[in-house]
PLY file of the C-alpha trace (Angstrom):
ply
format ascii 1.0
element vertex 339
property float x
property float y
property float z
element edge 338
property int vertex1
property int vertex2
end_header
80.36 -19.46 -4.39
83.26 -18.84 -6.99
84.18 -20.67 -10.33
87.57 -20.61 -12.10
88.39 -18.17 -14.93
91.39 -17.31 -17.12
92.26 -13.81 -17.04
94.46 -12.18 -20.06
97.71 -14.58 -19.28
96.06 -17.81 -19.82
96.26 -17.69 -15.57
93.13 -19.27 -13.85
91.78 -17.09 -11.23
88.10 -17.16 -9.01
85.20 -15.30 -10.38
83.03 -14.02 -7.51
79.30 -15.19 -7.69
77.36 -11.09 -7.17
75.33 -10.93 -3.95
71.44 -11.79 -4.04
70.08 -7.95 -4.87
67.57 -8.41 -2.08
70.46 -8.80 0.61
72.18 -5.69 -0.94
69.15 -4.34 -0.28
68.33 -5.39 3.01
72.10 -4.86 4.16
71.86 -0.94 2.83
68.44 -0.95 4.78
70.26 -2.12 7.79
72.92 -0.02 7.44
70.78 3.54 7.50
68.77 2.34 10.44
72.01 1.64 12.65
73.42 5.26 11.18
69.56 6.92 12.58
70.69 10.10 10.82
70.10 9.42 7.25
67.71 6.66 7.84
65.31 9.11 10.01
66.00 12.16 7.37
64.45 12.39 3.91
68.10 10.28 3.08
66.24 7.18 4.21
62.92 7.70 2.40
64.71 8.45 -0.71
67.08 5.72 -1.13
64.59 2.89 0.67
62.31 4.22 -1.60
64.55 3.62 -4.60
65.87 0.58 -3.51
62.26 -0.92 -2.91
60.29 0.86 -5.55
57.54 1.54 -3.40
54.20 1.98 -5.13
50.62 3.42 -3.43
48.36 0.67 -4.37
47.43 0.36 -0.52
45.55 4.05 -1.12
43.11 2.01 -3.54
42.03 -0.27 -0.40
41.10 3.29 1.57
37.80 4.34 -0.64
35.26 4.05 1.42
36.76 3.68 4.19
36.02 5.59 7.82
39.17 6.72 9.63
39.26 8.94 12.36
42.44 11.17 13.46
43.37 13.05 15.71
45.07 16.26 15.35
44.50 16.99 11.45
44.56 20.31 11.51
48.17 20.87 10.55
51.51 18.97 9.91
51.36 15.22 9.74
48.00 15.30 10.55
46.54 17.53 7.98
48.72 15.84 5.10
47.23 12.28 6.37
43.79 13.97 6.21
44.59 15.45 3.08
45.80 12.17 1.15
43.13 9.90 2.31
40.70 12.07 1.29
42.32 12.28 -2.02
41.86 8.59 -1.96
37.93 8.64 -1.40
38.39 7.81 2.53
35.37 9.00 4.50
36.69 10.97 7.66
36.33 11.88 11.14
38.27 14.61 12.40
39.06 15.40 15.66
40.88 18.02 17.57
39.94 21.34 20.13
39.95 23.93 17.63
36.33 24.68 16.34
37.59 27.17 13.25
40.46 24.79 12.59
38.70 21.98 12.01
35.73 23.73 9.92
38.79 25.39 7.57
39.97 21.96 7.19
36.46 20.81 6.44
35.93 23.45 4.07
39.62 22.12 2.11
38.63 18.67 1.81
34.80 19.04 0.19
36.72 18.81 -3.15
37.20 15.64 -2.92
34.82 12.83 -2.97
35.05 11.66 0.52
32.56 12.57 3.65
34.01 14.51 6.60
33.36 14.43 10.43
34.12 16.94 12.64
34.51 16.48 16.21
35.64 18.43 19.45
38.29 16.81 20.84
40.71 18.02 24.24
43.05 15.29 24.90
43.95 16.94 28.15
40.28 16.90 29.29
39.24 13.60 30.53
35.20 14.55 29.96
36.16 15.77 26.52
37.84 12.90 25.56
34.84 10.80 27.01
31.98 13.00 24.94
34.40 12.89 21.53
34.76 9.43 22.26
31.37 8.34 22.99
30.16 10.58 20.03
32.99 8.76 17.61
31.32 5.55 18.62
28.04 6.74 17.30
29.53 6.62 13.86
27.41 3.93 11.36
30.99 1.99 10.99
34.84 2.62 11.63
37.69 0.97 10.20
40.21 3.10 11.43
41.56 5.20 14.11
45.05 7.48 14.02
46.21 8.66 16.88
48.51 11.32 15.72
48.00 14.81 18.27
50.88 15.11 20.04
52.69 18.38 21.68
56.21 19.08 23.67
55.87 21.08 26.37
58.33 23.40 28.41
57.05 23.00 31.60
56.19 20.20 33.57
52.13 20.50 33.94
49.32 18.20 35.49
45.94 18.48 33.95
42.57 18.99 36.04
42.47 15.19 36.53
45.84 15.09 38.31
47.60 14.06 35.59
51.03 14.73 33.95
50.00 16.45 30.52
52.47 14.76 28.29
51.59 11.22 29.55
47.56 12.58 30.06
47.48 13.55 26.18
49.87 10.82 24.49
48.78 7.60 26.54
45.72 8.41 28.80
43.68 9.70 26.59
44.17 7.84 23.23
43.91 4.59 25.58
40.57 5.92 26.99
39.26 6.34 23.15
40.29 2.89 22.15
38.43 1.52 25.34
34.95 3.40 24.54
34.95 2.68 20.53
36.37 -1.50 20.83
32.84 -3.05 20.24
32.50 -0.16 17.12
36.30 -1.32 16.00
35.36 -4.99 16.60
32.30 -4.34 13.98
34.68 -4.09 10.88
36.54 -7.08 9.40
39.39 -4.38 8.95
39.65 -2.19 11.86
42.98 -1.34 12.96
44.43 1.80 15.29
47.63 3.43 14.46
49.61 5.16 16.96
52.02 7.54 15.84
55.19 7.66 17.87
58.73 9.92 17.85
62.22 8.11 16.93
62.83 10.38 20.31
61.52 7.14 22.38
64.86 5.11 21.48
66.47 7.29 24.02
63.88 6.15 26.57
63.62 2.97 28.78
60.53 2.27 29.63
60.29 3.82 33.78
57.27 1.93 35.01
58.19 3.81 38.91
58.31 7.36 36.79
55.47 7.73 34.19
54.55 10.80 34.59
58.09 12.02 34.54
58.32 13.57 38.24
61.95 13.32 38.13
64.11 15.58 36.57
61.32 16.88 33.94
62.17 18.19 30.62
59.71 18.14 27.69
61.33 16.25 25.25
61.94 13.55 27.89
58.37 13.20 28.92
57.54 13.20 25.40
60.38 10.23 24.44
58.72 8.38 27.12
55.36 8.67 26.47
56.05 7.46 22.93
57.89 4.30 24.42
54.92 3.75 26.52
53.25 4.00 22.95
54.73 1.80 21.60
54.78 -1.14 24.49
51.29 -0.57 25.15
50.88 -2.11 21.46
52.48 -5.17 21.88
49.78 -5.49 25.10
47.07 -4.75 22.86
47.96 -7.42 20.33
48.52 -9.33 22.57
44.80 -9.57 24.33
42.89 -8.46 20.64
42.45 -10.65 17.67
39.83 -8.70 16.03
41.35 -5.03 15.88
44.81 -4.56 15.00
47.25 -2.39 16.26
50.49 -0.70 14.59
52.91 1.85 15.67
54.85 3.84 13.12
57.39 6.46 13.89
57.53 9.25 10.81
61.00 10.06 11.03
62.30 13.84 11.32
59.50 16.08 9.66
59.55 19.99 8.77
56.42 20.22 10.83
54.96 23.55 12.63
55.73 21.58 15.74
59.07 20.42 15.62
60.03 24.33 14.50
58.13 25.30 17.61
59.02 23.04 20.24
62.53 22.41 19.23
64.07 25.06 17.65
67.76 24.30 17.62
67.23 20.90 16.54
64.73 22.04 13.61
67.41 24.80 12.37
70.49 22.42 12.62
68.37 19.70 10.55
66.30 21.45 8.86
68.28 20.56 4.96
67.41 17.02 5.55
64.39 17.06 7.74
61.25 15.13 5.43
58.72 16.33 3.87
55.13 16.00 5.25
54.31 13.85 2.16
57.65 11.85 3.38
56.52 11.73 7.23
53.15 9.91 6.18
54.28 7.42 4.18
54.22 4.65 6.01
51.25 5.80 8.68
48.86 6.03 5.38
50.94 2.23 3.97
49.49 0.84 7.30
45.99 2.46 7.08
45.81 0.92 3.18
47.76 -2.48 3.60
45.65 -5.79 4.14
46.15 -6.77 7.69
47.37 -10.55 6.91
50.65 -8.51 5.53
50.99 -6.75 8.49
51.80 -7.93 12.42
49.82 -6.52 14.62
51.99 -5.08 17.52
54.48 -4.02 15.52
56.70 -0.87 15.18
57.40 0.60 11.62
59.09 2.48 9.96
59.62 3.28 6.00
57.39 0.26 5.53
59.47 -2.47 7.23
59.17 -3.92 11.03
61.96 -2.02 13.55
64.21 -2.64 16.29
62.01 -1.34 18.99
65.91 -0.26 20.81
68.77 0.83 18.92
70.67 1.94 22.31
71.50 -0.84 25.03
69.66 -1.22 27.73
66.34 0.36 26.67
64.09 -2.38 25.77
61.68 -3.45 27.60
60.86 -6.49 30.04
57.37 -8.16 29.70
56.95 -7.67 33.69
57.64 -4.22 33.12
54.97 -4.21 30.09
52.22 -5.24 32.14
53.09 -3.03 34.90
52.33 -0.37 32.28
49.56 -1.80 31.15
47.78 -1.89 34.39
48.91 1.39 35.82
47.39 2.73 32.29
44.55 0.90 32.63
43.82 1.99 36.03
43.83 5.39 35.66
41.50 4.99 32.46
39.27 3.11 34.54
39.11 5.77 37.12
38.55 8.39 34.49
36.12 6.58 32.50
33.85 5.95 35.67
33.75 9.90 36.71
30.59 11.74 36.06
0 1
1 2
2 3
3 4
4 5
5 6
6 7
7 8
8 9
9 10
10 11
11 12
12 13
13 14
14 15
15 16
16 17
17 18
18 19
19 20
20 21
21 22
22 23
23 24
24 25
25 26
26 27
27 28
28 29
29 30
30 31
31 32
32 33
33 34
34 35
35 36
36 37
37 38
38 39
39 40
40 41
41 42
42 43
43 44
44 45
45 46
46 47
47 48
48 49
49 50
50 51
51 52
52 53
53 54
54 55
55 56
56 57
57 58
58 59
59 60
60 61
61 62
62 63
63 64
64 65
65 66
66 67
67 68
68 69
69 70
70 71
71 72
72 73
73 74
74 75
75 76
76 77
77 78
78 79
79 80
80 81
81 82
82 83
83 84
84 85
85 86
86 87
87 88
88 89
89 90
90 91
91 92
92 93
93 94
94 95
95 96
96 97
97 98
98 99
99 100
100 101
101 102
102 103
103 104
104 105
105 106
106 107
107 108
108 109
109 110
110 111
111 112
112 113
113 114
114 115
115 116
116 117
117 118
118 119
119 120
120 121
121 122
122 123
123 124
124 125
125 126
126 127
127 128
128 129
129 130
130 131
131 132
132 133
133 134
134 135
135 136
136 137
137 138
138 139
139 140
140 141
141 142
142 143
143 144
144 145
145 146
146 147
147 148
148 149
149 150
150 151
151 152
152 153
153 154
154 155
155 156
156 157
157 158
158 159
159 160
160 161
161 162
162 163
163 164
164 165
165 166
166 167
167 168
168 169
169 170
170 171
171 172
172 173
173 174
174 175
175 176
176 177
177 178
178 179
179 180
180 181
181 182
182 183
183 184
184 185
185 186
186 187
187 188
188 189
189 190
190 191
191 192
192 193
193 194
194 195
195 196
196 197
197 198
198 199
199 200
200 201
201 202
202 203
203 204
204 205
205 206
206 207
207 208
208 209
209 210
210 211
211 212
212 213
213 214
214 215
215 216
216 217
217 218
218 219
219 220
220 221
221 222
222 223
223 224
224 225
225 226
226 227
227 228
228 229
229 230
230 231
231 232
232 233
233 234
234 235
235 236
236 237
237 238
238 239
239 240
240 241
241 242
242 243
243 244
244 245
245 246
246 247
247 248
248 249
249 250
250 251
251 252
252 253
253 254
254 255
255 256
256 257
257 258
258 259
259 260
260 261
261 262
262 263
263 264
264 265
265 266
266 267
267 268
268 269
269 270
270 271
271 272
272 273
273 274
274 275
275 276
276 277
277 278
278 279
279 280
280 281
281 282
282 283
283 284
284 285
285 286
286 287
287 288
288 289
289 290
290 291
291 292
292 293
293 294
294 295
295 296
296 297
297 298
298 299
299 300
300 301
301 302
302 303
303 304
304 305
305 306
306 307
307 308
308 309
309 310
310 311
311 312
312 313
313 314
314 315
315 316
316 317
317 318
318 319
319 320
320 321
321 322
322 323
323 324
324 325
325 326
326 327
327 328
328 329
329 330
330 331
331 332
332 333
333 334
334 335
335 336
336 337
337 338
């Protein structure tokens, strides 16, 4: 809308009515997401958090809480274990490294929070059934966070006959959710998190190539077993009401891992890579936030709802979901009922 003014010489001319600040906002917002470099650097955090003046009141909804995660022993993991025991979260951590996971123990008895420690091989199918079965011991859980998660070089297939990528980073955490759902279902708040890669935009879902037989390289299988991730989400809101379901993707972190398994991409980035304290933002905001704010299903990032595709021709078709969703479940299935 405009109204007429005078300028200087008597001369009318229109005075332009200022934007609504929350569509500046939203329009900057939009902007760094379409860009992917700034919004998925520390860039992104820093001006969405300026621009939104984010506060942390979600960590006062976390005392008392029970969350389990797994792989907290360093990067993303051990700054999510870290905070929320900071915030008087009770915890259960899991991961395969015995002396790992007692240092990490040993860390967090400053705070006033009780910790869990359990053994936990993602690439084992009976580990992940004994971890599983022994996290649905547990008095109550509110929360699970699946956050482990490892490139590898070489294409490998685990004891079970299965891929290790898609074994570790869909098997598996799909096998846990299966064994604790009547604990989950048991709290009024329960919710799993499933930490994904930005990596997975470059991925179509392959429903005829899981396991990434065809033309392997790590950070492929990896990109794809985050997009199955993420799909597999939208199944599980779909057929639960009870337990929620979110997938967040942390943006680019100066993680241990990322050094590790992608060198030339962590030295290239590495000025604007985030911080850990950057990279679990949001996976903490949806551990803390009251579930009617929230849609369950959803992929995050930075605290808002995301295109699930930001290149053509990767989403997904619902056929194509539940093909997933059935090939995932099978296997599970056939895992769960070895002895």
């Amino acid at each position: 809308m405009t109204t007429p003014t005078e300028n200087n010489h008597g001369e009318q001319q229109k005075k332009v009515k200022p934007m609504p600040v929350n569509i500046v906002k939203n329009v900057l917002d939009e902007t760094l997401e379409r860009l992917i470099i700034p919004s998925f650097s520390k860039i992104g955090y820093k001006v969405r958090n300026r621009i939104y003046n984010w506060d942390n009141t979600h960590l006062n909804n976390l005392k008392g809480k029970t969350v389990a995660i797994t792989g907290p022993t360093s990067g993303l993991g051990k700054e999510i274990a870290t905070t929320l025991a900071k915030a008087n979260a009770n915890l259960i951590l899991m991961a395969r490294n015995p002396k790992k996971l007692a240092s990490l123990k040993d860390e967090l008895s400053k705070f006033d929070c009780k910790t869990t420690s359990i053994i936990l091989d993602l690439s084992d199918s009976e580990s992940v059934k004994q971890a599983a079965t022994e996290l649905k011991q547990t008095s109550v859980l509110d929360a699970v966070i699946h956050n482990a998660g490892a490139i590898y070089k070489e294409r490998t297939v685990t004891q079970s006959g299965i891929e290790l990528t898609f074994m570790t980073q869909v098997i598996a955490p799909n096998m846990i959710n299966q064994i604790i759902n009547n604990k989950l279902q048991k709290s009024s708040d329960s919710r799993i998190i499933y930490i994904a890669s930005g990596g997975m935009y470059s991925q179509k879902l392959q429903v005829d190539d899981l396991q990434t037989k065809e033309k392997y390289s790590g950070s492929k299988a990896y990109a794809k077993a985050k997009r199955a991730q993420v799909e597999l989400a939208r199944v599980w809101s779909d057929n639960h009401d009870s337990i929620a379901c979110y997938v967040t993707h942390p943006g680019w972190v100066d993680t241990p891992g990322l050094k590790h398994s992608l060198p030339k991409f962590y030295r290239i980035l590495k000025p604007i890579l985030r911080s850990t304290r950057q990279g679990v933002d949001t996976i903490l905001w949806l551990t803390g936030t009251n579930k009617s704010e929230l849609e369950s299903g959803g992929f995050y990032h930075d605290r808002e709802q995301r295109n699930r595709t930001l290149i053509p021709f990767t989403d997904s078709e619902p056929k194509d979901r539940i093909i997933l969703s059935e090939k995932v479940q099978s296997v599970t299935e056939e895992l769960l009922e070895q002895t």
